[in-house]
Backbone as numpy.savetxt, mean C-alpha at the origin, in Angstrom:
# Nx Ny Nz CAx CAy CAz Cx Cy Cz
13.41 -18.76 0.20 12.36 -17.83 0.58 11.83 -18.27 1.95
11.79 -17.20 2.89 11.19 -17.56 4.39 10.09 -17.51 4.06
9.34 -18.43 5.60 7.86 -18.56 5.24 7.28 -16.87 6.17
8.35 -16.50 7.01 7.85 -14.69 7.06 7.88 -13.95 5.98
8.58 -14.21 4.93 8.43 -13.61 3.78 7.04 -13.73 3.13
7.05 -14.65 3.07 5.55 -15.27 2.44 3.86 -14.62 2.98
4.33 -14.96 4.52 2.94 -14.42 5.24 2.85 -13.16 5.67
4.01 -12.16 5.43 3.97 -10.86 5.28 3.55 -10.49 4.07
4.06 -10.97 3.04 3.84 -10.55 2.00 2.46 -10.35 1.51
1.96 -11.89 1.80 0.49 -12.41 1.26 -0.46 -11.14 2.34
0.07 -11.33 3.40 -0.64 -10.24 4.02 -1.01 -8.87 3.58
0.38 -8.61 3.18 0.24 -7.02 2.60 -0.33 -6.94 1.53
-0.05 -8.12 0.29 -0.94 -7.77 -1.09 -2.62 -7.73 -0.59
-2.83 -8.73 0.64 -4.42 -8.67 0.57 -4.99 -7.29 1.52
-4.29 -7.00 2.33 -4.36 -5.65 2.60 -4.46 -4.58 1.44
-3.50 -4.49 0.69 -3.70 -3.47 -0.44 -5.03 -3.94 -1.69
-5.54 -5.29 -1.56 -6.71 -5.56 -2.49 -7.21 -4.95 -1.93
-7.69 -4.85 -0.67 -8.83 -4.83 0.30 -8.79 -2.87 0.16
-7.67 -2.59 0.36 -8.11 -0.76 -0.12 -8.12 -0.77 -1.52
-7.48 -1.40 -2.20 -8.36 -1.06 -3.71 -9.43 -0.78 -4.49
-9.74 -2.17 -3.60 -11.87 -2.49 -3.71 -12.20 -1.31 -3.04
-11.60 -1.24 -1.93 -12.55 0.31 -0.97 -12.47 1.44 -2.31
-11.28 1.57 -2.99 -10.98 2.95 -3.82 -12.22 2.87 -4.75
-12.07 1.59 -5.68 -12.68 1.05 -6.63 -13.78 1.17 -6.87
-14.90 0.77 -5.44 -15.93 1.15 -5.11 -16.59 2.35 -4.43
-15.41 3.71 -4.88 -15.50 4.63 -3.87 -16.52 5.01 -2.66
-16.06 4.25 -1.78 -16.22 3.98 -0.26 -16.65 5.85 0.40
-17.59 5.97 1.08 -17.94 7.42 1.23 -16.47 7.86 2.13
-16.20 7.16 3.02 -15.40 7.48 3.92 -14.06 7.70 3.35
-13.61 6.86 2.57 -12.26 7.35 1.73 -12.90 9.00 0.64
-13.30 8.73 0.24 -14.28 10.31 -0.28 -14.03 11.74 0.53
-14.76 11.11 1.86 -14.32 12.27 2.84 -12.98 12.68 3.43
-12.36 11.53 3.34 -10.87 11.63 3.68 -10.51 12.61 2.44
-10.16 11.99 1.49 -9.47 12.62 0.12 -9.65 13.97 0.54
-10.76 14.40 0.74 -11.70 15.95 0.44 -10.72 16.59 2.09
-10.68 16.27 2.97 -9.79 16.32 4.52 -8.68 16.54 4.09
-8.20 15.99 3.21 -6.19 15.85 2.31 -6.00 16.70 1.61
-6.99 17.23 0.82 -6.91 18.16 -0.62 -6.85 17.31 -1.76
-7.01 15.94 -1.66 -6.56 15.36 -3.11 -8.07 14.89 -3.59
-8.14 15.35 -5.13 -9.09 15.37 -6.16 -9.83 13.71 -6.29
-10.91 13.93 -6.38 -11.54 12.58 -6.39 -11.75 12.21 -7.29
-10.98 12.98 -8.46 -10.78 12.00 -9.78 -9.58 11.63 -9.62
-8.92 11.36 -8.64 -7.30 10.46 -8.56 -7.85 9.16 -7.69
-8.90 9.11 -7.42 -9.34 7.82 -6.68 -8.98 6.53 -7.25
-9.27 6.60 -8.59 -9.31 4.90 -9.52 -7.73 4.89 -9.70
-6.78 5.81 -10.08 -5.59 5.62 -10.42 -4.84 5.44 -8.67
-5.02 5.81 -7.59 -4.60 5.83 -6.67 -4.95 4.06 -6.48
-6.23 3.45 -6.15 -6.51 2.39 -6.18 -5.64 1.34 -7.20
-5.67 1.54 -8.50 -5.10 0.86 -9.55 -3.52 0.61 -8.68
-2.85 1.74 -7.96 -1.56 1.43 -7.72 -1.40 0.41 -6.64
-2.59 0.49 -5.98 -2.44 -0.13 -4.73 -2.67 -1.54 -5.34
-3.43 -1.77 -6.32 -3.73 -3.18 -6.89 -2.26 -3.66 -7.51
-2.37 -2.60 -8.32 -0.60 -3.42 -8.75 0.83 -3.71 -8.09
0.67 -3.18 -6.97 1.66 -3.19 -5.87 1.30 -4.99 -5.15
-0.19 -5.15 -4.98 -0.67 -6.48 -3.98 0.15 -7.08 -5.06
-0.53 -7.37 -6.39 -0.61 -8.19 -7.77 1.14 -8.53 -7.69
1.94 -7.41 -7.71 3.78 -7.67 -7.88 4.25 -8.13 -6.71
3.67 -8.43 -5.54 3.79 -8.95 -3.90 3.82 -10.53 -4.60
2.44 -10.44 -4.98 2.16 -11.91 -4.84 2.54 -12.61 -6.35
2.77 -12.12 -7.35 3.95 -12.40 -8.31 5.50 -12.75 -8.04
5.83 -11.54 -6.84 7.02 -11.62 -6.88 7.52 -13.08 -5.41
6.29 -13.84 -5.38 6.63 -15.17 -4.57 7.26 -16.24 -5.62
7.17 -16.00 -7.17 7.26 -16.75 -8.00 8.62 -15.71 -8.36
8.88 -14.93 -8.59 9.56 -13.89 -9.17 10.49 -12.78 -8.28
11.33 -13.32 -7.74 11.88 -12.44 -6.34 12.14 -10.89 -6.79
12.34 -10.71 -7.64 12.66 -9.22 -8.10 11.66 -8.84 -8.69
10.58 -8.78 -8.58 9.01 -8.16 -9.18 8.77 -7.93 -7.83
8.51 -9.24 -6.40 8.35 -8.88 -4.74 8.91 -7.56 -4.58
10.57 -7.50 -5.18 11.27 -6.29 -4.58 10.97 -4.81 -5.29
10.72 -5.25 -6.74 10.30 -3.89 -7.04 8.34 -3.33 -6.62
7.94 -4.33 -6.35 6.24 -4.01 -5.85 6.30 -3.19 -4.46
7.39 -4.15 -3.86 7.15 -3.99 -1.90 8.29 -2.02 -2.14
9.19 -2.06 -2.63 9.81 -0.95 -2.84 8.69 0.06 -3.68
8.24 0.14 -4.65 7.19 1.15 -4.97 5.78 1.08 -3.70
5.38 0.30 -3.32 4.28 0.57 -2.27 5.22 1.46 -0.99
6.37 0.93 -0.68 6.78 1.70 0.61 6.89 3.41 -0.14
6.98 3.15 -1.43 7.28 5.12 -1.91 5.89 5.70 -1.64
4.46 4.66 -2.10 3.75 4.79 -2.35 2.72 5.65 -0.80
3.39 4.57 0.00 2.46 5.02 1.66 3.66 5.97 2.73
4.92 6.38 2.01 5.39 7.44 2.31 5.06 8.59 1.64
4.25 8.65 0.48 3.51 9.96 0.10 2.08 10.44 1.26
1.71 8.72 0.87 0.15 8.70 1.80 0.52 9.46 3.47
1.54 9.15 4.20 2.02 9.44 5.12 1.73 11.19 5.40
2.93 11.57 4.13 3.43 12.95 3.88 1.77 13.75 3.53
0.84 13.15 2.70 -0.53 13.61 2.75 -0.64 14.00 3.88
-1.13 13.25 4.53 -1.92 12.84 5.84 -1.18 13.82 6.73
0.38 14.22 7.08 0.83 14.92 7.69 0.72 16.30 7.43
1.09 16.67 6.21 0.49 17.82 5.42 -0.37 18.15 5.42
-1.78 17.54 5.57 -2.93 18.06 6.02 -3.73 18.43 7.17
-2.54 17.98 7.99 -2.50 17.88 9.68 -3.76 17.21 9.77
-4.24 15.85 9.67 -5.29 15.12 9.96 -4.60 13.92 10.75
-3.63 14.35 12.07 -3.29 13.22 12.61 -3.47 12.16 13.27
-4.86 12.08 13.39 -5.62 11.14 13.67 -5.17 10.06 12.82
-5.46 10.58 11.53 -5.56 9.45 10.33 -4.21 9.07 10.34
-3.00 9.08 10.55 -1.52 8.80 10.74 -1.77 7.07 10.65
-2.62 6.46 11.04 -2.37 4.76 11.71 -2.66 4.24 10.48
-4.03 4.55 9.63 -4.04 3.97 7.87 -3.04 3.84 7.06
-2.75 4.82 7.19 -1.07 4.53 5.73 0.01 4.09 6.77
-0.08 4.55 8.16 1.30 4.15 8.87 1.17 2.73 8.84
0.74 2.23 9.09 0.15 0.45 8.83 0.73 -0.05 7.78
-0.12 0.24 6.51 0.73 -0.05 5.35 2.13 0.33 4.65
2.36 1.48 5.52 3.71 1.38 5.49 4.27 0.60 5.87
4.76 0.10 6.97 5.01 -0.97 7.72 4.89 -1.91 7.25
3.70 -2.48 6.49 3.29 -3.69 6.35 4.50 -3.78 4.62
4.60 -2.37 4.18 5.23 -2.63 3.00 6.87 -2.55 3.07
7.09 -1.82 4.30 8.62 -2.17 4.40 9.12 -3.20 5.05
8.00 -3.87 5.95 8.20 -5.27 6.48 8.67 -6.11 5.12
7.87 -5.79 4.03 7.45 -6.68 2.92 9.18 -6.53 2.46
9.30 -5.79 2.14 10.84 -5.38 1.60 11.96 -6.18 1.75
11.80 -5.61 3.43 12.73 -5.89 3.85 13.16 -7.20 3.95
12.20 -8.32 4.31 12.18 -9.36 4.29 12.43 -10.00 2.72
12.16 -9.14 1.91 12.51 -10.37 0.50 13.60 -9.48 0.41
14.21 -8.48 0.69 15.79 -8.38 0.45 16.60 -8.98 1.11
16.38 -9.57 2.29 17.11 -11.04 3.06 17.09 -12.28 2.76
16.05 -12.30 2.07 15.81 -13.64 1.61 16.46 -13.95 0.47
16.80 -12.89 -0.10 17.55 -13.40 -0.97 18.62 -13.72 -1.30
């Protein structure tokens, strides 16, 4: 296991805590976004929950290389929806939030599918 594996990784799970808690605690500004997207603000806690279990199988899968690959592979499905939102709603401003974590989750990927 590289140690870029590691500090991408750790990166990205605490990135995805860090919007969880935002979901979790529904944050006004994610609120207003959702409502900008069309998506229902009773999908907030289950949208959050995914993002938690995606960090949670990151940082499992440092112990567990194939939990890393299936977490970092469902988050990249996960912020290519967020993407496809965000484009779909033509709010392209907002493009850099999920484009980020995209990135940050196919970085994640990609790197523990080399590593292994």
């Amino acid at each position: 296991m590289s140690t870029a594996y590691v500090v991408v990784a750790v990166v990205t799970a605490a990135a995805n805590i860090a919007a969880a808690v935002a979901d979790f605690r529904r944050a006004g500004w994610i609120l207003r976004n959702m409502t900008a997207y069309g998506i229902p603000h009773s999908w907030i806690h289950p949208l959050g929950a995914a993002k938690a279990a995606g960090a949670l199988g990151l940082l499992a899968g440092l112990a567990v290389p194939a939990l890393g690959t299936v977490a970092a592979a469902c988050l990249v499905l996960y912020f290519i929806g967020a993407v496809a939102t965000v484009v779909r709603a033509r709010v392209y401003p907002h493009l850099l939030y999920p484009g980020v974590f995209l990135l940050l989750a196919a970085a994640s990927l990609t790197l523990n599918l080399t590593a292994a």
